[in-house]
C-alpha positions in Angstrom: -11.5 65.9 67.7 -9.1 63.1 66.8 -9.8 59.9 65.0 -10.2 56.7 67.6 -6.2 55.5 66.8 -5.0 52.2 67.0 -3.7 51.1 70.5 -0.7 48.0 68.5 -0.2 50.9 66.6 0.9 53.7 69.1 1.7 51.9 72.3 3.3 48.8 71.2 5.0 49.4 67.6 8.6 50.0 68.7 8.0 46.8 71.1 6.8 44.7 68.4 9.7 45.9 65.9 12.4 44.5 68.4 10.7 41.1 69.2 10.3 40.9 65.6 13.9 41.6 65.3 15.0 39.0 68.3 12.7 36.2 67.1 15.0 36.4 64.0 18.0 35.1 65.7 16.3 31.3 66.1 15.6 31.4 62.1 17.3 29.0 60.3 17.6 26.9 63.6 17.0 23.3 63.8 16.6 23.0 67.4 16.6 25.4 70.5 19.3 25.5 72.4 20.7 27.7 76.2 23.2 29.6 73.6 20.3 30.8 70.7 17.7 31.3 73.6 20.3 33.6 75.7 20.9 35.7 72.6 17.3 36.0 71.4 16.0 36.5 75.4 18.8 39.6 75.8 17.3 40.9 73.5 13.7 40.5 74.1 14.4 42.0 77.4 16.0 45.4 76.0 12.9 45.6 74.4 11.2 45.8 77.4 13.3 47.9 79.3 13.1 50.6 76.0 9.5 50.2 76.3 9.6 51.1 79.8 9.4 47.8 81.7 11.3 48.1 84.6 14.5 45.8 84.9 13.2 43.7 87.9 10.1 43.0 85.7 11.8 42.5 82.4 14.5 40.3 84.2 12.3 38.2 85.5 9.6 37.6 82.4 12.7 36.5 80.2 13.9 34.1 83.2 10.4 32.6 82.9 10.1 32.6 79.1 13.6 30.7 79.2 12.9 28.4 81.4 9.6 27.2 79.4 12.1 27.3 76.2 14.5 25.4 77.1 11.7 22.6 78.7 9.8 22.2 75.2 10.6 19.9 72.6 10.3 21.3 68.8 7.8 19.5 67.0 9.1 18.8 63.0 5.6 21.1 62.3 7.0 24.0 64.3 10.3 26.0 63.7 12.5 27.2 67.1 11.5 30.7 66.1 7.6 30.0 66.4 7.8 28.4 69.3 9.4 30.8 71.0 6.9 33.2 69.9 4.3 31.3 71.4 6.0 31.2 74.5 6.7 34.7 74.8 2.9 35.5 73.8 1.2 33.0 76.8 3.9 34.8 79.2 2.5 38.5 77.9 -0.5 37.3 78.4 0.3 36.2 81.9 2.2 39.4 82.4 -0.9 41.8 81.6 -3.0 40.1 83.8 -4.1 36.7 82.0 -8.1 36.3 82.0 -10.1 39.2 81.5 -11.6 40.3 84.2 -15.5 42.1 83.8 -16.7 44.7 86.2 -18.9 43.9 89.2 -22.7 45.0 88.2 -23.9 43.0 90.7 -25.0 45.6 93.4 -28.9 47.0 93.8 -27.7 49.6 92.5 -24.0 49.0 91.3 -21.4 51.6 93.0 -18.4 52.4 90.9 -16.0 54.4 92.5 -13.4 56.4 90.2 -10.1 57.2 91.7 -6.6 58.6 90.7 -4.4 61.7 90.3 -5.6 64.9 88.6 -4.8 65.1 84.5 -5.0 61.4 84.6 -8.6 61.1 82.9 -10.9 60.4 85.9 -13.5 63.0 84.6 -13.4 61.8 81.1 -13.5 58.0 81.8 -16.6 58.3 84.3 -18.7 59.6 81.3 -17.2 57.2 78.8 -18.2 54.1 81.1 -21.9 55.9 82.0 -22.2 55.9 77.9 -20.4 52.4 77.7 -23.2 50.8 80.3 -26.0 52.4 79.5 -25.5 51.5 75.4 -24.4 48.2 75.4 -25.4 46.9 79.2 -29.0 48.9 79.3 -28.3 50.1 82.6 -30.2 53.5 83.6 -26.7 55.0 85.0 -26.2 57.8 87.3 -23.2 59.7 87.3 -21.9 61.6 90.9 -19.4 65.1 91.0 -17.7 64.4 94.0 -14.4 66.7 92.6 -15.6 69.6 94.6 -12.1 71.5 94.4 -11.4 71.4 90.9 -12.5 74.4 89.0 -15.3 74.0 86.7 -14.8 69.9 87.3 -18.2 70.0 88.0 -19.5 71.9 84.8 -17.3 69.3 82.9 -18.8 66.2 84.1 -22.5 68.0 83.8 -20.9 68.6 79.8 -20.4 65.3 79.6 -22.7 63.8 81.3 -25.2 65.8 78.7 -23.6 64.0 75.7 -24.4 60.7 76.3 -27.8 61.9 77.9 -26.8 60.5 81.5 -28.3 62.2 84.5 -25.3 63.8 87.0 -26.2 64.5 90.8 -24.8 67.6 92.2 -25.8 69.5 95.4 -24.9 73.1 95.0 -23.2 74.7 98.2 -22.3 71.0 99.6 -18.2 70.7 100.1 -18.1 67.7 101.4 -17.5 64.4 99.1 -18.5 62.1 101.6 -22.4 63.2 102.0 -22.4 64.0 98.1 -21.7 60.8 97.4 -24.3 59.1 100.5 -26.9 61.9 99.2 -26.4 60.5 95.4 -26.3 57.1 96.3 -29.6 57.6 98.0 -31.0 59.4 95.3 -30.1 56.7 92.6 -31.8 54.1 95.0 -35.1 55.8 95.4 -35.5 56.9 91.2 -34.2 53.1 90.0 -31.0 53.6 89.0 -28.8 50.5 88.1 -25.3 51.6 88.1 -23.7 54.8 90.1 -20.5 56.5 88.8 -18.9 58.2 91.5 -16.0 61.2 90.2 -13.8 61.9 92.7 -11.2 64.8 93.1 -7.7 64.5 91.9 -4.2 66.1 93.4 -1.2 67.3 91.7 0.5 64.6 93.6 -0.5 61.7 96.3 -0.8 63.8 99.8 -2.0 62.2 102.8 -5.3 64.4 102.8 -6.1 63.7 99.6 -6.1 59.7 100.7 -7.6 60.2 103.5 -10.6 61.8 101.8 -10.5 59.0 99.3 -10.7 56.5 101.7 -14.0 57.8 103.3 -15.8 58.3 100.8 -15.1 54.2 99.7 -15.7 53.2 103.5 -19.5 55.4 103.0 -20.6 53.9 100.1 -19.2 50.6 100.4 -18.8 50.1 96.0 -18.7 46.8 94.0 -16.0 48.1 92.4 -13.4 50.5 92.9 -11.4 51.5 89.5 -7.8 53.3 89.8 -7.6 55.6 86.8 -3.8 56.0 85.7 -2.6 58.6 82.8 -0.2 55.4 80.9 1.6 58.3 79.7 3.8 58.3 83.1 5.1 55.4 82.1 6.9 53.8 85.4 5.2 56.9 87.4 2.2 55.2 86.9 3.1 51.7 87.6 4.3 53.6 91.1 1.5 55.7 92.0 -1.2 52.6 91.4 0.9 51.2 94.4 0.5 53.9 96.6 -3.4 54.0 96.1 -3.6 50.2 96.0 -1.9 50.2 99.8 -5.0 52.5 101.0 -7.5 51.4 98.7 -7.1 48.0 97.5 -8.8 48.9 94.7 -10.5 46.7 92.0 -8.9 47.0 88.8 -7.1 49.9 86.9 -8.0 51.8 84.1 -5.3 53.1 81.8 -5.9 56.0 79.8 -4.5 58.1 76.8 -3.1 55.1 74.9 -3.7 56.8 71.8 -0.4 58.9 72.9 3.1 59.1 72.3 3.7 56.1 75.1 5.7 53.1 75.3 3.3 50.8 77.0 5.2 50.3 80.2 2.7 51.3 82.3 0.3 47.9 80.9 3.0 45.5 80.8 4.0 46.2 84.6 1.3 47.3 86.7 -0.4 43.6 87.0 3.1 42.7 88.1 3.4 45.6 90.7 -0.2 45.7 92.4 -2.1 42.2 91.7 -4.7 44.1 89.9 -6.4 43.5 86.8 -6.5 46.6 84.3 -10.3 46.5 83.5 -10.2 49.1 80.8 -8.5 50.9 78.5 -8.4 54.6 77.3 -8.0 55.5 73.3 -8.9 58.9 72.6 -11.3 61.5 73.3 -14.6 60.7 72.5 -17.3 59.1 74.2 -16.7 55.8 72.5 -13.1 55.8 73.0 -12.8 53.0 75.6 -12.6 49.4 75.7 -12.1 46.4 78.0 -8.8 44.9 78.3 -7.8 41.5 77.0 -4.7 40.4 77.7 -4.3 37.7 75.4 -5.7 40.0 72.4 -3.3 42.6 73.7 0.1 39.7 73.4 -1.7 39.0 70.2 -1.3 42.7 68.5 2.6 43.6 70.2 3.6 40.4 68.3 1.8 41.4 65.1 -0.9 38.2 65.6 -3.9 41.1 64.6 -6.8 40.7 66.7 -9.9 39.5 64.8 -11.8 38.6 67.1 -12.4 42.4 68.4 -13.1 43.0 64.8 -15.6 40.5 64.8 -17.2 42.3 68.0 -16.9 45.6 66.2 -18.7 43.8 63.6 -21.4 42.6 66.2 -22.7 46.1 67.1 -22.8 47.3 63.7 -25.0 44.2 62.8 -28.5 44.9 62.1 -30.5 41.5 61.6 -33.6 42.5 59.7 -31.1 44.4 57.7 -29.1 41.7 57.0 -31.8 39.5 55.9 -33.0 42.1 53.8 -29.6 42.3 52.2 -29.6 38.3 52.0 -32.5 38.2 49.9 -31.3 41.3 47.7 -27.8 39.3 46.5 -29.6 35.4 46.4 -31.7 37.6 43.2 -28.8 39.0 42.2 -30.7 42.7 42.6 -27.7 43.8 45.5 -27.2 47.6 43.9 -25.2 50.8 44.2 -27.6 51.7 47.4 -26.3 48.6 49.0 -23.1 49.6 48.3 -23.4 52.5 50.1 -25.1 50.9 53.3 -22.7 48.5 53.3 -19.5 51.4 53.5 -21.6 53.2 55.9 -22.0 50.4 58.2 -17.7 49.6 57.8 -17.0 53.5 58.7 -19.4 53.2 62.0 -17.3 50.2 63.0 -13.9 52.5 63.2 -10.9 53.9 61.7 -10.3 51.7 58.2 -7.0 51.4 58.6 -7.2 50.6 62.4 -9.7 48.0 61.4 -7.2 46.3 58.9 -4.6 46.1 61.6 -7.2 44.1 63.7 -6.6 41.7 60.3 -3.7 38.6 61.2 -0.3 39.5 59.4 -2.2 42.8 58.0 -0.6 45.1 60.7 3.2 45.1 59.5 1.6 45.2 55.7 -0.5 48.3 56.3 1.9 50.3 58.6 3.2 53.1 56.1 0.4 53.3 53.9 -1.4 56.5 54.2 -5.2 55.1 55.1 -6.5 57.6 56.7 -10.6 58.4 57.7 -11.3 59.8 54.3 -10.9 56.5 52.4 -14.7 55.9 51.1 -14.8 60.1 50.8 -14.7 59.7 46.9 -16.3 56.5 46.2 -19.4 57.9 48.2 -18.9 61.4 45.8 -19.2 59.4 42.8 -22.3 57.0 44.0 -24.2 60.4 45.1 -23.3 61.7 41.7 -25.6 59.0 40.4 -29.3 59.4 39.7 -32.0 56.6 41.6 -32.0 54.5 38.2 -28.4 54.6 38.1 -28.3 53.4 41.4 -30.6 50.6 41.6 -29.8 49.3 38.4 -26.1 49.4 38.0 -26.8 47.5 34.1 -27.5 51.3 32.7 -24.3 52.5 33.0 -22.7 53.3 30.0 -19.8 55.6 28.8 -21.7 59.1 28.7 -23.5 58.1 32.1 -20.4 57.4 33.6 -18.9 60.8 32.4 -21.5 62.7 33.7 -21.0 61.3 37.1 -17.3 61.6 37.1 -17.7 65.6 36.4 -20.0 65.5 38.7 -18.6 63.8 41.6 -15.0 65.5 41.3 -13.7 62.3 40.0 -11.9 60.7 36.8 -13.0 57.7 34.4 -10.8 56.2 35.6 -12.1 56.2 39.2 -15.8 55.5 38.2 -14.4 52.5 36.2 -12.7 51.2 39.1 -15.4 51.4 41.5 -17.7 49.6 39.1 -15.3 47.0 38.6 -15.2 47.1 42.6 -18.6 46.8 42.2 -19.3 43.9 40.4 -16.9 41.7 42.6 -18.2 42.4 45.3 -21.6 41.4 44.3 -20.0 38.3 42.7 -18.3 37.2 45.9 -21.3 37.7 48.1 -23.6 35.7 45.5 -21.1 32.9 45.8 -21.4 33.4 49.6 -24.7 32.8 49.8 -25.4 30.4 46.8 -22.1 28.2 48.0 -21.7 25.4 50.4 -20.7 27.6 53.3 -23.2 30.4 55.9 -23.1 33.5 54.5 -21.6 36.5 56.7 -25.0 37.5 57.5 -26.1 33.5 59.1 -22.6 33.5 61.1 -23.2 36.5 62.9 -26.3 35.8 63.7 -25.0 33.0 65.5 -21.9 34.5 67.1 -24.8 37.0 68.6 -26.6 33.7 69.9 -24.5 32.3 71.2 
């Protein structure tokens, strides 16, 4: 199954190249001015319209951005060039949707209603919200197979559902979505459940019987929220066909999924524009996990190579184990932090994500990190060698000496050279966490806890 993959990376890298490229023409400026604007702003806006932006869209975003230009005055602090990138950042922002907006739990229980063609996701991203609020909200979830014309669409979401251990309602012999989804809805209220998922059946294309259907079912169970799920593979095809459900539905938000594709991110830059509808959440690969909730402000942040720490930072968050981390305090105020440390520590980094996905999240680390082959094997030979060492070795690193550390290269598949480096890795990282925790400054460990407080 493929690695979770970077959304900046994949969607957004050919955008962020050209804006790169057009914020060059104001370097060396003293002041902005309507001739250095014009040139940079043409083109900003052929890189939207390469990256799939439709021209009314793009037309009208540079408008806007040039307008706000040409209004500011250039502090001595701030070149033309960076303020133009904060301008063009607030009006992404603006453009994909502004605020974040969180789904509606609020209903006894909470009725989520997935809609949108077939091959867009629908099926995939009912499971990976069930897992999603049932492991980080605690809601008992319940997941509904209303696609009764797929083939086997209701053995998939059974598979899934089994995965991240989430019961599915089905009634055998029923072909009617409309009472499925009553019959489930009155099942979830009578066994407790919190949150109800409701799958719906895609169509090859938007028919009229096919929005009829949809339609019914929404008027029956009357949901808090009613997601469009969009393939943002489509590109402008997407943007489109959220319209067309949007006029029936008036859906709640929009869901785009498969970002971890070969797309140009058209589809997310536009569709706010087009239907007035938040995108809620975002698609990024195939596993259960593979989802997250769209900010559009981190979002402006990554396309113009800003990184995005504070998703690291939550990433961090639901890694963090407190009693852990207080054990772990302790361990490196005695100076005792060893090689099985070590090891928790990389353990605990690899459950967070992709390494090299994680650096990207890292301001001005994106563009550093692009070619360099990081790929999800990077700890592979530093865990070899630490397995390769016996319990003393491990917990008292002092030991080590030039036949112990031959033994463990042979043994690990490594060279000298490569046990060397990991204990001089070693050491410095035990000597910058003891100056973390001895210094002036909270250690990592206090600062989380209070970020999870708070």
């Amino acid at each position: 199954m493929p690695r979770k993959i970077d959304i900046f990376r994949t969607m957004f890298e050919g955008l962020s190249d050209k804006l790169d490229k057009a914020f060059k023409v104001l370097k060396g400026h003293g002041h902005i001015t309507e001739i250095n604007v014009a040139e940079t702003l043409k083109d900003v806006r052929k890189a939207l319209l390469d990256a799939d932006v439709s021209y009314k869209i793009a037309k009208q975003f540079t408008d806007d951005v040039k307008v706000k230009a040409l209004g500011q005055n250039v502090l001595t602090a701030v070149s033309p060039g960076q303020l133009m990138v904060k301008i063009v950042h607030d009006e992404l922002t603006t453009l994909m949707g502004g605020d974040q907006i969180e789904i509606n739990l609020k209903g006894e229980p909470a009725v989520i209603l997935i809609a949108g063609l077939q091959g867009s996701g629908k099926t995939t991203f009912a499971a990976k919200l069930a897992n999603q609020l049932k492991s980080k909200r605690n809601k008992k979830v319940l997941l509904v197979a209303g696609d009764v014309y797929r083939p086997a669409a209701i053995d998939q979401l059974k598979v899934l559902g089994e995965q991240v251990s989430v019961e599915v309602f089905t009634e055998e012999g029923n072909n009617e979505p409309v009472k499925i989804a009553k019959h489930a809805l009155r099942h979830a209220r009578e066994f407790g459940f919190q949150a109800v998922i409701v799958d719906t059946a895609g169509r090859l294309a938007i028919d009229e019987a096919m929005m009829e259907e949809i339609a019914a079912i929404k008027h029956a169970i009357n949901p808090q929220e009613t997601l469009f799920v969009v393939d943002s593979m489509t590109g402008q095809d997407a943007v489109n066909t959220a319209k067309a459900f949007n006029n029936l539905l008036d859906f709640d938000g929009v869901v785009l999924t498969k970002l971890d594709g070969d797309t140009r991110g058209g589809a997310a830059l536009s569709i706010k524009s087009v239907v007035n509808k938040p995108i809620k959440f975002v698609g990024i690969g195939e596993k259960m996990d593979a989802i997250d909730v769209f900010h559009p402000s981190r979002m402006a942040d990554r396309i113009l190579g800003m990184g995005d720490i504070i998703s690291l930072v939550e990433k961090a968050q639901e890694q963090f184990d407190e009693k852990e981390a207080h054990k772990l305090q302790k361990k490196i105020a005695r100076n005792t932090f060893d090689f099985n440390d070590f090891l928790s520590q990389i353990k605990q980094i690899k459950k967070m994500g992709n390494v090299k996905d994680l650096m990207g999240m890292i301001p001005g680390m994106g563009k550093a990190i692009r070619n360099l082959d990081i790929n999800d094997d990077a700890f592979k030979s530093i865990e070899a060698i630490i397995y390769s060492m016996t319990p003393v070795e491990r917990s008292e690193p002092s030991v080590m000496n030039g036949n112990r550390r031959k033994r463990i290269a042979e043994g690990s598949g490594t060279s000298i050279q490569e046990v060397n480096r990991l204990m001089k890795q070693f050491e410095d990282t035990r000597k910058m966490m003891r100056m973390m925790t001895t210094g002036k400054g909270k250690n990592m460990a206090q600062m989380m806890q209070n970020m999870k407080r708070n």
